[in-house]
TORKOL-4160 file (C-alpha; in steps of 0.2 Angstrom, whole numbers, padded with zeros to 4 digits, m for minus):
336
<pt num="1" X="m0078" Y="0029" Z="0101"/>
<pt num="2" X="m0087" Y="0018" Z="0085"/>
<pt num="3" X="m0087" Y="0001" Z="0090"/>
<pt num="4" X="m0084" Y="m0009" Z="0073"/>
<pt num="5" X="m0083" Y="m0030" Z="0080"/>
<pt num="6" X="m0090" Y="m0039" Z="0095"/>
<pt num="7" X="m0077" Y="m0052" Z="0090"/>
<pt num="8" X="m0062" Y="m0052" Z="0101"/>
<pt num="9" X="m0044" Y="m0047" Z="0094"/>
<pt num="10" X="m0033" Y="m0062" Z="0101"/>
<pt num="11" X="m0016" Y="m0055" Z="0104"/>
<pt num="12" X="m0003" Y="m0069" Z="0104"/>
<pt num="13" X="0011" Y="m0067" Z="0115"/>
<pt num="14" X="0000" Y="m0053" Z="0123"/>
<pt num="15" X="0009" Y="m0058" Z="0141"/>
<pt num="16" X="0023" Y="m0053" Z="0138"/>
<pt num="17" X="0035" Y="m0037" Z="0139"/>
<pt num="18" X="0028" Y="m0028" Z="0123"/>
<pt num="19" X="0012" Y="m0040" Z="0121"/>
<pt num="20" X="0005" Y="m0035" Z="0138"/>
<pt num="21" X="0007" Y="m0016" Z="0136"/>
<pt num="22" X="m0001" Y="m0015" Z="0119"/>
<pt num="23" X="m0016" Y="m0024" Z="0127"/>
<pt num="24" X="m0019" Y="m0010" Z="0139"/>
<pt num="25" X="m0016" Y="0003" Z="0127"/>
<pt num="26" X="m0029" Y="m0006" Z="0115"/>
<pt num="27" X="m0039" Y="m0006" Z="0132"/>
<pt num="28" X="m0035" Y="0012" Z="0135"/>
<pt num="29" X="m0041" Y="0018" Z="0117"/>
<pt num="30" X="m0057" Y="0006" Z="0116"/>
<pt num="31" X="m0063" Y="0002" Z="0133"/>
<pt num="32" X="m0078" Y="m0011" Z="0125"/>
<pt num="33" X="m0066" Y="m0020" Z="0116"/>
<pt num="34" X="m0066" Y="m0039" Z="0120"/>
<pt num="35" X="m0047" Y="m0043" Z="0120"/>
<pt num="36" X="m0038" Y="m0061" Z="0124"/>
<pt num="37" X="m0023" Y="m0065" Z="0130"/>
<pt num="38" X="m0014" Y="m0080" Z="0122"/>
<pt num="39" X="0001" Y="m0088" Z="0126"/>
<pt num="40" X="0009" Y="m0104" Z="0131"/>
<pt num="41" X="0007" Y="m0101" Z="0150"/>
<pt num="42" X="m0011" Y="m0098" Z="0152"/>
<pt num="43" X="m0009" Y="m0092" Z="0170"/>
<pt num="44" X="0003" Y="m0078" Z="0165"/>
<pt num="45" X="m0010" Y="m0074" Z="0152"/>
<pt num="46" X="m0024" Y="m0073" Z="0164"/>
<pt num="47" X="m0014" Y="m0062" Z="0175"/>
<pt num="48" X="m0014" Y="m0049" Z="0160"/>
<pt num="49" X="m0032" Y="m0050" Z="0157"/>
<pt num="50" X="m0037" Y="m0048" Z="0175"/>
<pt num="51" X="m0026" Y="m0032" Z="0174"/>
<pt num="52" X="m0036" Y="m0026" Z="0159"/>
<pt num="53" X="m0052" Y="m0029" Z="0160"/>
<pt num="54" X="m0064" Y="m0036" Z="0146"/>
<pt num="55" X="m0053" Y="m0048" Z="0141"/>
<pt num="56" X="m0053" Y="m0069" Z="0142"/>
<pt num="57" X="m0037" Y="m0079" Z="0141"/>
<pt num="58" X="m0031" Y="m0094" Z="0131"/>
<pt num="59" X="m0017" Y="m0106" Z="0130"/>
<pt num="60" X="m0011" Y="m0103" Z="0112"/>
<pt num="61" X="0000" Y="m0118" Z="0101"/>
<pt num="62" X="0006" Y="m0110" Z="0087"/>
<pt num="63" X="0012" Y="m0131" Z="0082"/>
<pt num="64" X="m0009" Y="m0134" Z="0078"/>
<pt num="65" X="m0017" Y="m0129" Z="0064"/>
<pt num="66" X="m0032" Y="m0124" Z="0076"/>
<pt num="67" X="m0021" Y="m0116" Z="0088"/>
<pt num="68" X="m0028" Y="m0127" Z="0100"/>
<pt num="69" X="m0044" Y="m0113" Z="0098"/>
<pt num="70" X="m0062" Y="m0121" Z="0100"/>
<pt num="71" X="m0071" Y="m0123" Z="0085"/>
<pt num="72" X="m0083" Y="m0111" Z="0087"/>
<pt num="73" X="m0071" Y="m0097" Z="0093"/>
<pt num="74" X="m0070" Y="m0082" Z="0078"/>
<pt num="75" X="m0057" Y="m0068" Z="0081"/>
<pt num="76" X="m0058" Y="m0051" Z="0073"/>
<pt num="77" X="m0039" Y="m0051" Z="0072"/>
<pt num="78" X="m0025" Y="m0059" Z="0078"/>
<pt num="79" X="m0010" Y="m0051" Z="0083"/>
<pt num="80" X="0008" Y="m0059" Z="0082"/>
<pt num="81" X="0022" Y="m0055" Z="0095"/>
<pt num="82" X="0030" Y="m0068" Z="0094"/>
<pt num="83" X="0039" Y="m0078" Z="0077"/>
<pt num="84" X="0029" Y="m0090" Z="0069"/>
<pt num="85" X="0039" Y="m0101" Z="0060"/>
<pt num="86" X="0025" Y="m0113" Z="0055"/>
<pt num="87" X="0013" Y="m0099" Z="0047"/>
<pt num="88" X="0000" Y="m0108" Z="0055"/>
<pt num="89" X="m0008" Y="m0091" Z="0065"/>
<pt num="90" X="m0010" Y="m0083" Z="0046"/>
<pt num="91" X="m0019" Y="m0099" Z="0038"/>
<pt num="92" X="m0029" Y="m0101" Z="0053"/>
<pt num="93" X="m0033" Y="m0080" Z="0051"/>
<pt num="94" X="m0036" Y="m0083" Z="0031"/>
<pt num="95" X="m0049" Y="m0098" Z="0038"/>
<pt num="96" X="m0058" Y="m0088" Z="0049"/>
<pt num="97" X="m0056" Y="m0070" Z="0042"/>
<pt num="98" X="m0047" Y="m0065" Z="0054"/>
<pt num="99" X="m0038" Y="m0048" Z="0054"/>
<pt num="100" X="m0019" Y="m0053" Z="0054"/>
<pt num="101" X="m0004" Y="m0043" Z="0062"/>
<pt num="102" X="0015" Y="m0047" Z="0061"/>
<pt num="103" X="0028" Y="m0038" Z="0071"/>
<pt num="104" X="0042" Y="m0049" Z="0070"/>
<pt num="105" X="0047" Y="m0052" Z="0053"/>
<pt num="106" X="0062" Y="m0045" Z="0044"/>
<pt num="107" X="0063" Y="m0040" Z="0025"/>
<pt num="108" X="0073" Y="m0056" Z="0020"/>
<pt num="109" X="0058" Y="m0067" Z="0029"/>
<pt num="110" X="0042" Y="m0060" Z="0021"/>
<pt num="111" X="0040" Y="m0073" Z="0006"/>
<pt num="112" X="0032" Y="m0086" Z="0018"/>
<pt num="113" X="0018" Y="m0073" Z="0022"/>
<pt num="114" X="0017" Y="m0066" Z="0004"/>
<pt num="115" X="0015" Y="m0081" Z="m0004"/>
<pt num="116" X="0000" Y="m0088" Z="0009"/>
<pt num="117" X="m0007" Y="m0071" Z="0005"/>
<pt num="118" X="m0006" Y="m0074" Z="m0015"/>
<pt num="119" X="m0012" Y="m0091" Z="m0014"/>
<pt num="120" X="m0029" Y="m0082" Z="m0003"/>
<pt num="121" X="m0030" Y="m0065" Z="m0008"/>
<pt num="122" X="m0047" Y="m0064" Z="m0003"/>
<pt num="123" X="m0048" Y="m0072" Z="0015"/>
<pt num="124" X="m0041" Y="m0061" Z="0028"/>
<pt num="125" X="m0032" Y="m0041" Z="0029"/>
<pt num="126" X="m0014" Y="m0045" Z="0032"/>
<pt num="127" X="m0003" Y="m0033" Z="0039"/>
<pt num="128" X="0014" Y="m0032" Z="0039"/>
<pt num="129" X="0022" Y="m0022" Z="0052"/>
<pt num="130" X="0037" Y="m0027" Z="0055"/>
<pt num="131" X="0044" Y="m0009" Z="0054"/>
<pt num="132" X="0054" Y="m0001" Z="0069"/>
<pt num="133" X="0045" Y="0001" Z="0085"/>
<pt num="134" X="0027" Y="m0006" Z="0072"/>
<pt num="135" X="0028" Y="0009" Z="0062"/>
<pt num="136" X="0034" Y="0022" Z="0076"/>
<pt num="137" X="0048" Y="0027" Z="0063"/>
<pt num="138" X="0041" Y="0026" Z="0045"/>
<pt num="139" X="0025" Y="0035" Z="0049"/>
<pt num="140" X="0031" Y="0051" Z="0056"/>
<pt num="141" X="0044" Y="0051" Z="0043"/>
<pt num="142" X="0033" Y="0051" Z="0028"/>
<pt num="143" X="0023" Y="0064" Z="0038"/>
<pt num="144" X="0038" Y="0077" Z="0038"/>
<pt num="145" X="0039" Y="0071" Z="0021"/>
<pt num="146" X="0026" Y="0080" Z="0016"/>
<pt num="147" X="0034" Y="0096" Z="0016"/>
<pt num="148" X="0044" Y="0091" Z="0001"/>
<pt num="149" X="0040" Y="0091" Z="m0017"/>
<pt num="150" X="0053" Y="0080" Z="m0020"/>
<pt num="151" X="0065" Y="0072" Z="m0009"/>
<pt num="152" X="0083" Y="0065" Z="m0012"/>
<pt num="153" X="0086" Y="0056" Z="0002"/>
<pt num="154" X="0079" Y="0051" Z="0021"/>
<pt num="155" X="0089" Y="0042" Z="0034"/>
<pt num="156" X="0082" Y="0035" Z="0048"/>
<pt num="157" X="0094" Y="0031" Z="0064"/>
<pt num="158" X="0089" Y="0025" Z="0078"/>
<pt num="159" X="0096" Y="0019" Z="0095"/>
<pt num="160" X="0089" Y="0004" Z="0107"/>
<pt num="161" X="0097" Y="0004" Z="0122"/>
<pt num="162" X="0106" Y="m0013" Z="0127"/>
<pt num="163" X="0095" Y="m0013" Z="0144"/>
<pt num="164" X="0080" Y="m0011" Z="0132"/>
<pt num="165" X="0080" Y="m0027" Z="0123"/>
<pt num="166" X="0061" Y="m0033" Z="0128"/>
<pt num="167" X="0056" Y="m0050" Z="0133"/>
<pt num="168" X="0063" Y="m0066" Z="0128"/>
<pt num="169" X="0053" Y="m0064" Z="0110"/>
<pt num="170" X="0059" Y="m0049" Z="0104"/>
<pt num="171" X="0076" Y="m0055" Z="0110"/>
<pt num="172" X="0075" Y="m0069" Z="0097"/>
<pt num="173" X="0069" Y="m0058" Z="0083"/>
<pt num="174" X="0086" Y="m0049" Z="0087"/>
<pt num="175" X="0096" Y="m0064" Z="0087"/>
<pt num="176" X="0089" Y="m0072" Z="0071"/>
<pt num="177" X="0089" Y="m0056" Z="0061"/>
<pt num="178" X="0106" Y="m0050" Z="0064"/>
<pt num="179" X="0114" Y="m0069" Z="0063"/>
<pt num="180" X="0102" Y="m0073" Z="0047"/>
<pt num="181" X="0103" Y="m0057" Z="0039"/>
<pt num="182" X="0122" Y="m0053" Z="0037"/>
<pt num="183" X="0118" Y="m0039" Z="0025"/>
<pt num="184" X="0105" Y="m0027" Z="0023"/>
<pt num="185" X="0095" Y="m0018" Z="0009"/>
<pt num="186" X="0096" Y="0001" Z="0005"/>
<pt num="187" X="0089" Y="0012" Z="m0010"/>
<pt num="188" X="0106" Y="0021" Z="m0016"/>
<pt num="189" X="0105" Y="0037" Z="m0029"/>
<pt num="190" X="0089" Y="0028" Z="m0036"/>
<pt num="191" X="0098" Y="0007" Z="m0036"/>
<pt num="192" X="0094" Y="m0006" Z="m0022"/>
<pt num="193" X="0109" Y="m0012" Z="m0015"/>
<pt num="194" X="0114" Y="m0024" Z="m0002"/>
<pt num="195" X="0128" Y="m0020" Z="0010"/>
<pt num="196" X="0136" Y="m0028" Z="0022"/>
<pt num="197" X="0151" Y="m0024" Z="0033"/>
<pt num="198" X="0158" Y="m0008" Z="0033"/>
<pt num="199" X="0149" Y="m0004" Z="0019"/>
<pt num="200" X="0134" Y="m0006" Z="0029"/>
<pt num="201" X="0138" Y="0006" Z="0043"/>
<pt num="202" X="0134" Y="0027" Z="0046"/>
<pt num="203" X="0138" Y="0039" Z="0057"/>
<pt num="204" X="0125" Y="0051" Z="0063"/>
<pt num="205" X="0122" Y="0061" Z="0079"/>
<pt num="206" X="0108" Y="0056" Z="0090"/>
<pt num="207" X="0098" Y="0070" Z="0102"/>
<pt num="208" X="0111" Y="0074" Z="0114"/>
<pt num="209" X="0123" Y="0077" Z="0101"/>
<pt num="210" X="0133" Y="0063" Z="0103"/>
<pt num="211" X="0138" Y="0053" Z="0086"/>
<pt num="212" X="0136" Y="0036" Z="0085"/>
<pt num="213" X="0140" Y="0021" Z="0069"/>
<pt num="214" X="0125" Y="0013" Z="0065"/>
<pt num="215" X="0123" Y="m0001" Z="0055"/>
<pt num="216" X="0108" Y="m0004" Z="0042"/>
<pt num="217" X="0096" Y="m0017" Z="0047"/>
<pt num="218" X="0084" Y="m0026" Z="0037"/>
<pt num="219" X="0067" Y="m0018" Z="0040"/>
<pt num="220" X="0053" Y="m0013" Z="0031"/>
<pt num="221" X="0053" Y="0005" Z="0036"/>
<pt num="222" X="0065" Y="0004" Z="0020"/>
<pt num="223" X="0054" Y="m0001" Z="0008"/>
<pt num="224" X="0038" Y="0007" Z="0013"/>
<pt num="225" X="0048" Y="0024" Z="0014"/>
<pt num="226" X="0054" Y="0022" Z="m0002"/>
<pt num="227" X="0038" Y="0017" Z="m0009"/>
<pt num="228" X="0030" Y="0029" Z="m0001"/>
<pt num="229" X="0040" Y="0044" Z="m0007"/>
<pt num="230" X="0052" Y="0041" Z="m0024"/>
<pt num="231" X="0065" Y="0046" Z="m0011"/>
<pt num="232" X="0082" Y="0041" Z="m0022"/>
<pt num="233" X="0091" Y="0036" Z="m0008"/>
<pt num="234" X="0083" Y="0028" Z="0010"/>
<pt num="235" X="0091" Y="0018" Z="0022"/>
<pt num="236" X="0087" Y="0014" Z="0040"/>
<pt num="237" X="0101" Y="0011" Z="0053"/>
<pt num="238" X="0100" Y="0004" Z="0069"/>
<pt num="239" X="0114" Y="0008" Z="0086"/>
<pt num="240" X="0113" Y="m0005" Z="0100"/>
<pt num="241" X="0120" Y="0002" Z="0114"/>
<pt num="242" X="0116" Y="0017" Z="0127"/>
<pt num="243" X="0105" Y="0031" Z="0125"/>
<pt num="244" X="0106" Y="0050" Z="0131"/>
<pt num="245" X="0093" Y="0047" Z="0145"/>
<pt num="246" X="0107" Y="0034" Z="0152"/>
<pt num="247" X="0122" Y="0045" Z="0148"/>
<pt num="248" X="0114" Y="0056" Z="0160"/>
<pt num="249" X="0113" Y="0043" Z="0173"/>
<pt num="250" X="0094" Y="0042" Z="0169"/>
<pt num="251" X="0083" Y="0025" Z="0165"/>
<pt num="252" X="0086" Y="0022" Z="0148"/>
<pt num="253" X="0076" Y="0029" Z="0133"/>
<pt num="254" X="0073" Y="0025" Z="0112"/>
<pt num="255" X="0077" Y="0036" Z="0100"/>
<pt num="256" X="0073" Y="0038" Z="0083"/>
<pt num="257" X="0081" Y="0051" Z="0071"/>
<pt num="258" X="0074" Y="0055" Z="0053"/>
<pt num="259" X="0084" Y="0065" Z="0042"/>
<pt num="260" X="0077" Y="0071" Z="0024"/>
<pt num="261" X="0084" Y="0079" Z="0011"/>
<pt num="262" X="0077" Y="0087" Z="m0004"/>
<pt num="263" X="0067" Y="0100" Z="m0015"/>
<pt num="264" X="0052" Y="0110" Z="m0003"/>
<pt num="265" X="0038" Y="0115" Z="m0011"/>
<pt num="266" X="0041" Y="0133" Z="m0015"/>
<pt num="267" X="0057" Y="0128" Z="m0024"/>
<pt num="268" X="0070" Y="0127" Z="m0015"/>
<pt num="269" X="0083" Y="0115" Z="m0007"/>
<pt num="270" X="0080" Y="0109" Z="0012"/>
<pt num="271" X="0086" Y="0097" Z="0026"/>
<pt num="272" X="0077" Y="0093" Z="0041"/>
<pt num="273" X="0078" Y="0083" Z="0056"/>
<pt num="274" X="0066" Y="0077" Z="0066"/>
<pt num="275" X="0068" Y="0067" Z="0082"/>
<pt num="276" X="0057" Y="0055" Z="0091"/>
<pt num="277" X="0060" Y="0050" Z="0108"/>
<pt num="278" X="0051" Y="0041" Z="0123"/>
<pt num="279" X="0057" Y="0041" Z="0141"/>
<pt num="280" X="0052" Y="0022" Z="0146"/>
<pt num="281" X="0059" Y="0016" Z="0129"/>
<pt num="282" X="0053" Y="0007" Z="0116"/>
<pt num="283" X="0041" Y="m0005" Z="0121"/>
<pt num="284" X="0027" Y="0010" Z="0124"/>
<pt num="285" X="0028" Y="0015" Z="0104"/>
<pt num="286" X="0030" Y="m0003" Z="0098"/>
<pt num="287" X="0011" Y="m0003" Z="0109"/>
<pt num="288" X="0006" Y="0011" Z="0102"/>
<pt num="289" X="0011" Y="0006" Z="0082"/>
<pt num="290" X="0001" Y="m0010" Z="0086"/>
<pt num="291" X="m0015" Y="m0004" Z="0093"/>
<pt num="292" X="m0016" Y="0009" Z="0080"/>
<pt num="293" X="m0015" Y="m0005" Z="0067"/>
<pt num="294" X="m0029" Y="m0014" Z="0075"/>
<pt num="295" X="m0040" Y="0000" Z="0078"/>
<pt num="296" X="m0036" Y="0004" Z="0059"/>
<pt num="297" X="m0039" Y="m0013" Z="0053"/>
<pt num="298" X="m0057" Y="m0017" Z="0063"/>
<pt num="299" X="m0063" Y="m0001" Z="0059"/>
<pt num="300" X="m0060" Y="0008" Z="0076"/>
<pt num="301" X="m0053" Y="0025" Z="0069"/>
<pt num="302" X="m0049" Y="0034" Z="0053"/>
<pt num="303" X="m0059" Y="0025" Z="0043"/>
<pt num="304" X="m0070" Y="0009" Z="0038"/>
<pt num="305" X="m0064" Y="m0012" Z="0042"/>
<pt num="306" X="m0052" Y="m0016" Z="0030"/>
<pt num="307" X="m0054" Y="m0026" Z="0014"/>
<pt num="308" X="m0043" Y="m0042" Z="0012"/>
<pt num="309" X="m0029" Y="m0039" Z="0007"/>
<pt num="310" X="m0008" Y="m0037" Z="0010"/>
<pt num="311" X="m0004" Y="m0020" Z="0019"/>
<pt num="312" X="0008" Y="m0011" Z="0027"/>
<pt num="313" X="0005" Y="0002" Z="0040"/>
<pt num="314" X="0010" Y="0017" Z="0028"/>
<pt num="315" X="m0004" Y="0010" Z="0016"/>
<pt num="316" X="m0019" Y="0010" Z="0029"/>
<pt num="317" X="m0013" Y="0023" Z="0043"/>
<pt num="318" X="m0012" Y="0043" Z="0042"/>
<pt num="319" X="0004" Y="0047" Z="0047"/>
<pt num="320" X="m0003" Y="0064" Z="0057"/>
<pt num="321" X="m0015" Y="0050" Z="0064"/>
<pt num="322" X="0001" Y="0040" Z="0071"/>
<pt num="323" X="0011" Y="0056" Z="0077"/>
<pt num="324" X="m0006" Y="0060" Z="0086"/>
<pt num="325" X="m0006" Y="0044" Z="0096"/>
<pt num="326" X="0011" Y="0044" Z="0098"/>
<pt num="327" X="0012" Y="0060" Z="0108"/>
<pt num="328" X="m0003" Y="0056" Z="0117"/>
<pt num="329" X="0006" Y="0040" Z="0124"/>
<pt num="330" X="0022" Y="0050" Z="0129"/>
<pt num="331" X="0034" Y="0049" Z="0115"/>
<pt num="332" X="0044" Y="0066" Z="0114"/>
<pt num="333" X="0042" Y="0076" Z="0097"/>
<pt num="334" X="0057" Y="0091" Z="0092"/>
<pt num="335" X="0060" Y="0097" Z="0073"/>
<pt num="336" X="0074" Y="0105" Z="0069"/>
């Protein structure tokens, strides 16, 4: 392990469900790194940090410019999982030079965070990875990608199971992106589109063989796919309902299904499908997508600290590196 800060990475909202686990899976992958655990109940906080070792606990307010953070407390990164509607957390990270990581924002709510960025291009690496499960799903796809010269089209579906919503923050990200965000934006034989209604919905059939209609939701993994690749067409869709795992009268699961289309390398056309599931659902490779942006960012693995700058995780992250600490932390790989 190379050990790239003494600073601790302040994870706010790091008691919760999704918060607490990619705590100790940052613990897990870098046992000297100081961590802190921020929230608005600093007893629940200090439970995490006790559980993990290394690690200090703060009350955080996200309504204080300071965060309620003593002045001569410096962060390497700071870590959302929970909503920021103030911004506060990225002008406090551009102030100190603070790594910054956001989870919870959908594509129709970036400009806040883009245009803090462009008015301080210089302060701090931001990192938007607001992308399915942090990443979970983009990164693999590009890295299937790979074995394409060109590609007409990926599709990405995946299925949380209603049991599996998280804690009460990523409850709320749910809430405000499906009521705020009635339609959703796709790339379409080369055009971006926005659909809503019945126009926004897909059928495809998830790993038990079972088909489902899903409807497009308004992530990054979009965007950064099609970036990323020149697909023509990319959209990402998301079920809400019950997985395989449960089908089967088993705890439930996540699933994620990436489908791609196009011209392979020695010439000729190709499909494949690739799935992605993990037993304990999708709060283990939302963990896993969020350390691995951390360690990436601070210089941990694969790679020096990170410049300031705006990023996504397809930008700073090998995809075989994400696959890599995916399997390790129990997510289920199948290619077909």
């Amino acid at each position: 392990m190379t050990t790239g800060t003494r600073q601790s990475v302040l994870i706010v909202g790091g008691s919760g469900v999704v918060g607490s686990l990619a705590a100790k899976t940052l613990r897990k992958l870098h046992p000297d790194l100081p961590i802190t655990i921020g929230g608005r109940d600093r007893t629940k906080a200090a439970a995490v940090a006790a559980q993990i070792g290394r690690a200090q606990a703060v009350h955080v307010d996200l309504g204080r410019a300071d965060l309620g953070q003593p002045a001569n407390e410096i962060y390497s990164a700071i870590v959302m999982f929970v909503k920021d509607d103030r911004m506060n957390a990225l002008r406090y990270a551009q102030r100190t030079g603070a790594a910054y990581v956001d989870i919870s924002t959908a594509a129709f709510e970036i400009a806040p965070e883009v245009a803090l960025y462009a008015q301080r291009p210089k302060s701090a690496p931001v990192l938007l990875t607001s992308h399915w499960l942090a990443g979970s799903a983009t990164l693999p796809a590009l890295h299937f990608a790979k074995s394409y010269a060109s590609l007409e089209s990926v599709a990405v579906g995946v299925v949380l199971d209603e049991k599996d919503m998280g804690g009460p923050a990523a409850y709320a990200d749910y809430e405000r992106q499906t009521k705020a965000g009635q339609s959703a934006l796709i790339l379409k034989d080369g055009k971006w589109i926005w659909v809503g209604g019945e126009d926004s919905s897909r059928s495809f059939v998830t790993v038990d063989g079972t088909e489902l209609k899903g409807q497009a939701y308004p992530m990054l993994d979009t965007m950064s796919i099609a970036a990323a690749t020149d697909a023509r067409s990319v959209r990402f869709d998301l079920v809400l309902g019950e997985t395989a795992t449960r089908r089967r009268g088993e705890p439930f699961s996540t699933e994620i299904v990436i489908e791609l289309e196009g011209m392979r390398k020695d010439g000729s056309r190709g499909r494949s499908r690739h799935e992605l599931v993990h037993p304990e659902g999708q709060a283990p490779m939302t963990a896993v997508g969020v350390a691995v942006g951390v360690e990436r960012l601070l210089g941990l693995a694969a790679g020096e600290r990170v410049a300031p700058g705006l990023y996504q995780p397809n930008v700073l992250i090998e995809p075989a590196h994400m696959l890599e600490r995916l399997a390790a932390f129990g997510t289920r790989i199948r290619s077909i």
